[in-house]
Residue, then its C-alpha position, 0 to 999 in steps of 0.5 A: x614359372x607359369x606352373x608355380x604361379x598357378x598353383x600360388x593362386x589355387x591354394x590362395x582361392x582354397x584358404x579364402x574359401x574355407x570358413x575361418x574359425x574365429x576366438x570369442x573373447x568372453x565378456x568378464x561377466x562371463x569369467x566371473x560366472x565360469x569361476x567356482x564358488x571360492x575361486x580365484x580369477x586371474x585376468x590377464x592385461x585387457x580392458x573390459x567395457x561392461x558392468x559385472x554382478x557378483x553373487x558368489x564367493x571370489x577372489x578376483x586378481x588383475x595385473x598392471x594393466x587390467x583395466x575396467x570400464x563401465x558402459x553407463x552410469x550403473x557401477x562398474x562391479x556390483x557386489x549384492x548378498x556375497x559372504x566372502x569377495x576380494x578384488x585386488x590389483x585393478x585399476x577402474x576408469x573414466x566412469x560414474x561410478x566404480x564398486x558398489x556393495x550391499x548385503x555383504x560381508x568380508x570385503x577386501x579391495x587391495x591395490x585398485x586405482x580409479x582413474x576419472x571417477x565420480x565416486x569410487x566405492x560405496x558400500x551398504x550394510x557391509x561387515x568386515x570391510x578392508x579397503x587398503x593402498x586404494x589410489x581414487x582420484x576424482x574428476x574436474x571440476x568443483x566438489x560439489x559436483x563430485x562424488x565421494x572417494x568411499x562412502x560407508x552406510x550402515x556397515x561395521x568392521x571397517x578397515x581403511x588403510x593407507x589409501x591416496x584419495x584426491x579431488x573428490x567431495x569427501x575422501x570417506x563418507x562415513x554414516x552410521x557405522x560401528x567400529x571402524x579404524x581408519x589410518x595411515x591415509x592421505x587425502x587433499x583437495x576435497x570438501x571434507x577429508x574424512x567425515x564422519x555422521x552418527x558413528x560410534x568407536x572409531x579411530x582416525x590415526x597417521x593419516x594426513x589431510x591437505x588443502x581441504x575445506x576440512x580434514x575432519x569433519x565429525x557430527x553426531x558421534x560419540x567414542x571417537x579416538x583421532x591421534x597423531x593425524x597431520x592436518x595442514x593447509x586448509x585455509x579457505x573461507x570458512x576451513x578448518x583442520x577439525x570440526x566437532x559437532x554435537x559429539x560426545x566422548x571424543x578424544x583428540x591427542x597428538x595430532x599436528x595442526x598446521x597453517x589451518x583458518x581454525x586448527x579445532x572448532x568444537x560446537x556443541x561438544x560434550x565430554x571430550x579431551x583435546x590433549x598433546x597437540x601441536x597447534x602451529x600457525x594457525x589464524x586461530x587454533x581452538x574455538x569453543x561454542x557451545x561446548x561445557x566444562x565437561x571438556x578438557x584442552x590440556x597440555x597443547x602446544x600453541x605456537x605462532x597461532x594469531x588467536x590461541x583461544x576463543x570462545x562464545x563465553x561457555x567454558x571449558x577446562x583449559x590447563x597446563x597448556x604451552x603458550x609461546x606469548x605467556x609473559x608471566x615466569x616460574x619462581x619455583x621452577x617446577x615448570x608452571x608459570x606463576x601467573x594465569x595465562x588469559x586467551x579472551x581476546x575481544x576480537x577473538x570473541x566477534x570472529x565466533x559471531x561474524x566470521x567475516x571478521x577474520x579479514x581484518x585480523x591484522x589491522x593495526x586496530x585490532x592490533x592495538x585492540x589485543x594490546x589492550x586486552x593483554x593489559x585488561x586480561x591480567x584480572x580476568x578469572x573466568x573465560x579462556x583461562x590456564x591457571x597453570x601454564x606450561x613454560x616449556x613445550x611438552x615436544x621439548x620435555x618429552x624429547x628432554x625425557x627420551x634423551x635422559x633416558x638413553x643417557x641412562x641407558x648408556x650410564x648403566x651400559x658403561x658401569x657393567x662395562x667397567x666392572x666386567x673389566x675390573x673383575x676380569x683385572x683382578x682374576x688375571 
């Protein structure tokens, strides 16, 4: 026993007396480099702490839990001068900063997650850029303290798809680029859900816009196209579903606007056609300042909005909309009332001038003051004025159309039925 337990203690003292061979975990800046031009990179599930610089051709590939922190307040992955780069299935946390890129083409980020970040993305003289299924959520705290979820400067070729972008300053902060499409994305709590500056053929399509100060907010852009977007609650002081500032041919159709302090103001607008929207709720649904008669509100549906209309006396062409307080009728029944609708509303005309107004828009006298300007406004030919109302809204025309068309569809389906039948009756 006293051998064995001797020869234990032997080999114990030989194994702490060899030298152990260590395996150094190497840094993903080192990964990276090792990579061959036009690789691919597979990280496994590790949490890498550093910031990395890409300069060549890559793609890099993570897994569910393949996360990357920054040590400072540089970005966690700087691209610079790359021609082809994609990262895909990473999540990014707890930083200042996640992916930064400049001097680059063909970028494709898919399926990240940042976590905790100030800003997500910001990109710099870039071509060709799809950002897609991103899920960036901000810090605490108000937005004026954050960053934005994307940022995009002097850039062309941008795809933004179906990315959910929360409790950030701007969801997309777009300035100066050229061609860009963003759809399908859902952005909440934020100061301006997409922004656009000094932008030039651009389309806003599916995408939803929650509790912001703005969904949309469009300065100094011209051959914009934002159609079938969903923009709801943003109703603080001052909020607005859309803004469009000192822009030109600009297109806004078939968009839902829901329960917004103003659905669109138009300042300064040039132009432009605000067409099939459905303006539902709203304290008040479409404001014109500034904004000529080379604009075009037509067949929009305002329903449940408590100011329809407003406007500080420059006009715009406003026919064939729905208005659900219209009182006149259709003697001939072709669909347009006989007698013009009139949205002035004096107090309408001073919430323009003093948006602090808005706090006494139920008031029983502004109530009565609306009264009166419904009485007063039957003589009114100039502002605010739809010389031909719709009488029914166009959702239940086109649902009335798309039901008349199945219908004959199915009237066409059963005559051939009952021919076929017929002819084979009299060939038996």
């Amino acid at each position: 026993m006293k051998r064995v337990l001797l020869l234990v203690i032997l080999f114990i003292a030989f194994m702490l007396s060899v030298p152990q061979a260590h395996a150094k975990t190497k840094t993903l800046q080192q990964l990276i480099d090792e990579t061959p031009e036009n690789g691919t990179l597979q990280l496994s599930n590790v949490l890498y702490k550093e910031n990395v610089v890409i300069h060549k051709n890559i793609t890099i590939k993570g897994t569910e839990h393949t996360v990357l922190e920054s040590l400072n307040q540089k970005p966690v992955i700087q691209i610079e001068n790359a021609e082809h780069v994609s990262i895909n299935n990473v999540t990014l946390q707890n930083s200042y900063l996640g992916i930064t890129g400049e001097k680059s083409q063909h970028l494709h980020f898919e399926n990240l997650h940042f976590k905790n970040m100030r800003s997500g993305i910001q990109l710099y003289n870039t071509n060709n850029v799809t950002l897609k299924h991103l899920k960036i959520t901000g810090i605490q705290g108000h937005y004026s303290n954050k960053g934005n979820g994307i940022a995009l400067y002097n850039s062309a070729n941008v795809k933004v798809q179906g990315n959910n972008i929360q409790h950030v300053q701007d969801g997309v902060y777009i300035e100066s680029v050229n061609h860009i499409s963003l759809s399908e994305n859902k952005i909440d709590n934020g100061r301006y859900g997409i922004h656009f500056m000094y932008t030039k053929n651009a389309q806003a399509t599916g995408n939803t816009f929650k509790k912001n100060v703005t969904g949309i907010m469009l300065m100094m852009s011209q051959n914009v196209k934002m159609y079938d977007n969903h923009l709801y609650d943003q109703n603080g002081l001052n909020a607005s579903g859309m803004t469009l500032f000192q822009s030109k041919y600009i297109k806004v159709f078939a968009n839902i606007f829901q329960n917004n302090r103003t659905a669109i103001s138009a300042q300064n607008l040039t132009n432009s056609t605000m067409k099939n929207n459905v303006l539902l709720m709203n304290q008040s649904a479409i404001e014109l300042i500034r904004s000529n008669e080379k604009n075009q509100v037509k067949r929009n549906n305002f329903i449940g909005n408590i100011v329809n209309l407003r406007s500080d006396g420059t006009g715009s062409q406003i026919v064939q909309n729905y208005y659900d307080d219209y009182a006149g009728i259709d003697v001939n029944n072709d669909g347009i009332g006989d007698r013009n609708y009139v949205a002035l509303q004096s107090f309408g005309q001073w919430m323009v001038r003093q948006p602090a107004y808005q706090y006494f828009i139920e008031s029983p006298s502004v109530v009565l003051l609306n009264e009166i300007d419904r009485q007063t406004n039957i003589i009114e030919k100039e502002q605010l004025v739809d010389q031909e109302p719709l009488m029914q809204s166009t959702m239940t025309i086109e649902r009335k159309n798309t039901w008349n068309f199945w219908k004959l569809v199915l009237g066409v389906g059963l005559v051939f039925t009952i021919l076929w039948f017929w002819r084979k009756e009299i060939q038996g």
